[in-house]
C-alpha positions as CSV (number, residue, x, y, z in Angstrom):
1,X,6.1,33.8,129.3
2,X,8.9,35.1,127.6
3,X,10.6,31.1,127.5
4,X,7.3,29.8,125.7
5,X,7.5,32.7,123.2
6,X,11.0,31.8,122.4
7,X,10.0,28.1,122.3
8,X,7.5,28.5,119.6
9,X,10.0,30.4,117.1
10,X,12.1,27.4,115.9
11,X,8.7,25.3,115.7
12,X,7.9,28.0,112.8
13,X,11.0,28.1,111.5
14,X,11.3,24.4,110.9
15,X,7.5,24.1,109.1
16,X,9.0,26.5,107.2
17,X,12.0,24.4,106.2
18,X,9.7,21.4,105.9
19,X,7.4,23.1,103.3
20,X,10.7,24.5,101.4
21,X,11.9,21.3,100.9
22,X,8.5,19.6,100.2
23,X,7.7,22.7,97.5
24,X,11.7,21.9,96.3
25,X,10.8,18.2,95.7
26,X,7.7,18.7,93.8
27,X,9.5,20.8,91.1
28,X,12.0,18.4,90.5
29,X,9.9,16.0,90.6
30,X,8.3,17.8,87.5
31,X,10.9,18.4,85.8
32,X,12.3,15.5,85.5
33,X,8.6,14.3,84.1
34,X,9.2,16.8,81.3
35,X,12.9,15.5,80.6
36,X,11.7,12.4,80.1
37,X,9.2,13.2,77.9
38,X,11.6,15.6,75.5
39,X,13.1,12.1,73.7
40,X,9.5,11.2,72.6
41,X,9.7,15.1,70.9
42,X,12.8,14.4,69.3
43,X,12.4,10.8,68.0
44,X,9.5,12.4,66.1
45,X,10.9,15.9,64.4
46,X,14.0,13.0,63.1
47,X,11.2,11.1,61.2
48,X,10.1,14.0,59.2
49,X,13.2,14.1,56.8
50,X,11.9,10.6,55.9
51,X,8.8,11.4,55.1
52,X,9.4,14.6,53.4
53,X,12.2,12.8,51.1
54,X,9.7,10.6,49.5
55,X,7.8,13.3,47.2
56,X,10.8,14.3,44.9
57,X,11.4,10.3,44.3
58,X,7.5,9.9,43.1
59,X,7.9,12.9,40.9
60,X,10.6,12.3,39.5
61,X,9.9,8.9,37.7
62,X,6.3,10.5,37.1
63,X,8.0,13.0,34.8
64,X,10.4,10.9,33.3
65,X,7.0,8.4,32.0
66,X,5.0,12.1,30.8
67,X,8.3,12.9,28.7
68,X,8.7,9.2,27.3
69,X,4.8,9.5,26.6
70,X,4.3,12.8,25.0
71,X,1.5,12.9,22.6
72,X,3.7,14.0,19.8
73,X,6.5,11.4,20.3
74,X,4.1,8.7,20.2
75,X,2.5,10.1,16.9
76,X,5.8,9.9,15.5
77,X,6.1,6.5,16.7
78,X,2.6,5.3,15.4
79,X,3.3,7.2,12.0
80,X,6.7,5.2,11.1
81,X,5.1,1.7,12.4
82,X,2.9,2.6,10.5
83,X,4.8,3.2,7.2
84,X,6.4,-0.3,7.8
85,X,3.8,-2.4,8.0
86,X,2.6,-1.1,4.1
87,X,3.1,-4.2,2.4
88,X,5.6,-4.2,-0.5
89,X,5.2,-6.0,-3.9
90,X,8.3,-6.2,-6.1
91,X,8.1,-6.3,-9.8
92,X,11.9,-7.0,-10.5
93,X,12.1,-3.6,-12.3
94,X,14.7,-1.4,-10.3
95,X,13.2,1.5,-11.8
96,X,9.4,0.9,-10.6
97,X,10.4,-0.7,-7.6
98,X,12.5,2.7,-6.3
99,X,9.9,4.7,-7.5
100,X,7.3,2.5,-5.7
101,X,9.0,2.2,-2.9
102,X,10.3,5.7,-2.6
103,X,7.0,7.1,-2.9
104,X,5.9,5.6,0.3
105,X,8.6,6.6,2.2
106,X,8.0,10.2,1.1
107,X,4.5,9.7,2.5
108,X,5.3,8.5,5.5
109,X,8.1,11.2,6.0
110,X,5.3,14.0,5.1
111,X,3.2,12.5,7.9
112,X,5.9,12.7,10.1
113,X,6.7,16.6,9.3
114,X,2.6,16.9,9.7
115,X,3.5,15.8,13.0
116,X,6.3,17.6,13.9
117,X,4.3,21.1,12.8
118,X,1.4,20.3,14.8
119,X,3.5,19.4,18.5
120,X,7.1,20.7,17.6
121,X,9.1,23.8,19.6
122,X,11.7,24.5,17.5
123,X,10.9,27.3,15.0
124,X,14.1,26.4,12.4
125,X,13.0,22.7,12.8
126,X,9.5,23.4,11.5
127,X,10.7,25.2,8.4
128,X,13.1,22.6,7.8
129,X,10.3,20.1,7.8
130,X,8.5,22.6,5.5
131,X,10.5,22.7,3.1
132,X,11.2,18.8,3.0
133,X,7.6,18.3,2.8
134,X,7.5,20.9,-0.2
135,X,10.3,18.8,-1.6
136,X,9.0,15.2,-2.0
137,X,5.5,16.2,-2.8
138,X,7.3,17.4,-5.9
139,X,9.1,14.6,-6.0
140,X,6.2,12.0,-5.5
141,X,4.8,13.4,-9.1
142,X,8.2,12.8,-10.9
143,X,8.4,9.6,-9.3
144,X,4.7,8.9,-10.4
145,X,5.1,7.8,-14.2
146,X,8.1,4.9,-13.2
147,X,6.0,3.5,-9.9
148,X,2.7,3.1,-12.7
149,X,4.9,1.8,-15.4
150,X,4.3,-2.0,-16.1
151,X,7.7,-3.1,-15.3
152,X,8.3,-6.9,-15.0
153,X,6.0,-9.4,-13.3
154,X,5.1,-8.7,-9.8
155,X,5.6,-11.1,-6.9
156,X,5.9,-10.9,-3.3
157,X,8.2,-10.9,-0.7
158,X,8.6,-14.2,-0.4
159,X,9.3,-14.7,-4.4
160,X,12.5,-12.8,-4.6
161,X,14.5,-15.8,-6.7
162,X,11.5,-15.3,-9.4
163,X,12.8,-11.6,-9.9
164,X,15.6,-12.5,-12.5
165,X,12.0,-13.3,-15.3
166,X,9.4,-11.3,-17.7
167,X,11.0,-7.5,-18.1
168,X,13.8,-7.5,-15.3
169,X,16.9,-8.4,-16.0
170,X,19.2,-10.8,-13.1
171,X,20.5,-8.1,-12.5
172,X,17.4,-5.8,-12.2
173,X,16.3,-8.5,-10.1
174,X,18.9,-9.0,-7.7
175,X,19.2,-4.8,-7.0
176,X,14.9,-4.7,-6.6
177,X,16.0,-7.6,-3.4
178,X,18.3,-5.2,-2.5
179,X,15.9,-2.3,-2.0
180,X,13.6,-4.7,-0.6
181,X,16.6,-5.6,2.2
182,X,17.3,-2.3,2.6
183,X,13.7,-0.9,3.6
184,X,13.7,-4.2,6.1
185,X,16.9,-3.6,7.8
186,X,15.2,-0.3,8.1
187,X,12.2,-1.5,10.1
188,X,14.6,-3.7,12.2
189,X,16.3,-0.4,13.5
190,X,15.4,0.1,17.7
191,X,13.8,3.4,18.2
192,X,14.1,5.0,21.3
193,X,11.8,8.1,22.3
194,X,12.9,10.9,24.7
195,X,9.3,12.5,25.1
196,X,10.8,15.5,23.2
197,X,9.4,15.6,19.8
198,X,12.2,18.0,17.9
199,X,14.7,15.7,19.1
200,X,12.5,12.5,18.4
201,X,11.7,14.2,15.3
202,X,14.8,15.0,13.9
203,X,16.5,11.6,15.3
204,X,13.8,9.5,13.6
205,X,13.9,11.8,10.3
206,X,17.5,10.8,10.1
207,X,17.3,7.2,10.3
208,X,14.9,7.5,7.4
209,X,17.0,10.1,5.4
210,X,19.6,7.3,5.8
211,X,17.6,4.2,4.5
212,X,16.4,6.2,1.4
213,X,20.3,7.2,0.5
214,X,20.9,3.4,0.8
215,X,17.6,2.9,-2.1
216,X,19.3,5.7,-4.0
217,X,22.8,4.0,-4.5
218,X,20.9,0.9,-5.5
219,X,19.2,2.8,-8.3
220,X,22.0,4.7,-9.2
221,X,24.0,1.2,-9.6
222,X,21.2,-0.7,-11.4
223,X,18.5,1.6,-12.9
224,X,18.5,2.3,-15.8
225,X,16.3,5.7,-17.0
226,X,18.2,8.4,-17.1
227,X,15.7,11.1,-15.6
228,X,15.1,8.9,-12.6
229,X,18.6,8.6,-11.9
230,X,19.1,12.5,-12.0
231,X,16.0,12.8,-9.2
232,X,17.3,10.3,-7.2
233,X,21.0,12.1,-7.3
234,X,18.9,15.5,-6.3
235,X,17.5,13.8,-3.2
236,X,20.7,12.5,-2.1
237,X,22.2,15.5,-2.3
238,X,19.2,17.3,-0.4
239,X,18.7,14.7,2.6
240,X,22.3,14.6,3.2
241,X,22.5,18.5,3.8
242,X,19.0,18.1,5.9
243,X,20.6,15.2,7.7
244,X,23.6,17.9,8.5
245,X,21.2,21.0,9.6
246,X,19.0,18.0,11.8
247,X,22.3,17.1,13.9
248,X,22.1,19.9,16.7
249,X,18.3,18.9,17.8
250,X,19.0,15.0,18.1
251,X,21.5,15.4,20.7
């Protein structure tokens, strides 16, 4: 009795070993299921940066077409296309043709400082502009008597030899081409906008203070009323200290 009691202790002792090891093989047979699915995890979470970089790319050319495209800016541009595709008729008279000419460069500069005091930023910038505009309005009406004067017999741009007859002199003539190549080599200039319209302001509104100093030294050269010649000298002066006080916003 007591030998079959004894007998039947290892028998329990080894099922016990047997479902130990059978419990032991289970587990790692799971865990090695769930370490070979961890790569799939990781492969995954490494994509992400990817994905996430591609935003920043997108906005950043988005903003860079909104800036080159701002509303004002491209006002500005219309307004001085604009101005150069007024067609110009030369009498051969250096006086008219300054005043002539002159006159609608005012206008379009005035539509430019409309512009600028309708999108602009810069307070000092606007009353700048101000005060230009104030400025050749005034100077449109002095200009007014020489652009109606007779002068000598029109013709077109494509009849500047004919300039030297009637009331111009050669000389008159060849000084009213002049003006005629200066405001062309003016509409030849490349302009590039920034979206920012002080800066495309003040960069444009240079270039154009610039071409009219070039007109000026014509008529200084060539013109011959007196009165005319003292207005002209009066906006040289004034553009070339705007040009000055405009430096800071076109950089």
């Amino acid at each position: 009795m007591e030998f079959a009691i004894n007998t039947r202790k290892p028998l329990n002792v080894a099922v016990s070993i047997a479902l130990g090891t059978a419990l032991a093989l289970v587990a790692t047979g799971c865990a090695k299921s769930d370490n070979a699915e961890a790569p799939a995890a990781d492969t995954s979470t490494a994509a992400a940066p990817t994905d996430a970089a591609t935003p920043p790319a997108a906005n950043a050319t988005a903003g860079a077409d909104t800036g080159a495209q701002s509303p004002g800016s491209m006002e500005l541009h219309r307004v001085m296309e604009e101005g150069e595709a007024i067609p110009m008729t030369m009498s051969g008279d250096v006086d008219k043709d300054f005043a002539s000419m002159m006159t609608m460069h005012h206008q379009t500069g005035i539509k430019m400082i409309d512009v600028l005091q309708q999108n602009g930023q810069s307070a000092e910038l606007k009353a700048l502009g101000a005060k230009m505009k104030a400025d050749q309005l005034e100077e449109i009406k002095k200009m007014a008597p020489h652009a109606s004067a007779a002068g000598a017999a029109a013709t077109g741009h494509e009849g500047m030899a004919g300039m030297d007859h009637g009331q111009g002199t050669a000389a008159q003539g060849g000084a009213a081409a002049e003006l005629h190549r200066i405001m062309e080599e003016s509409k030849a200039m490349p302009m590039t906008m920034s979206g920012n319209v002080d800066k495309d302001f003040a960069t444009m509104m240079t270039m154009h203070h610039k071409t009219a100093i070039k007109m000026i030294d014509v008529l200084q050269q060539n013109g011959k009323a007196a009165d005319l010649k003292a207005l002209g000298a009066k906006m040289k002066a004034n553009q070339q200290e705007e040009i000055k006080k405009m430096g800071p916003f076109t950089q």
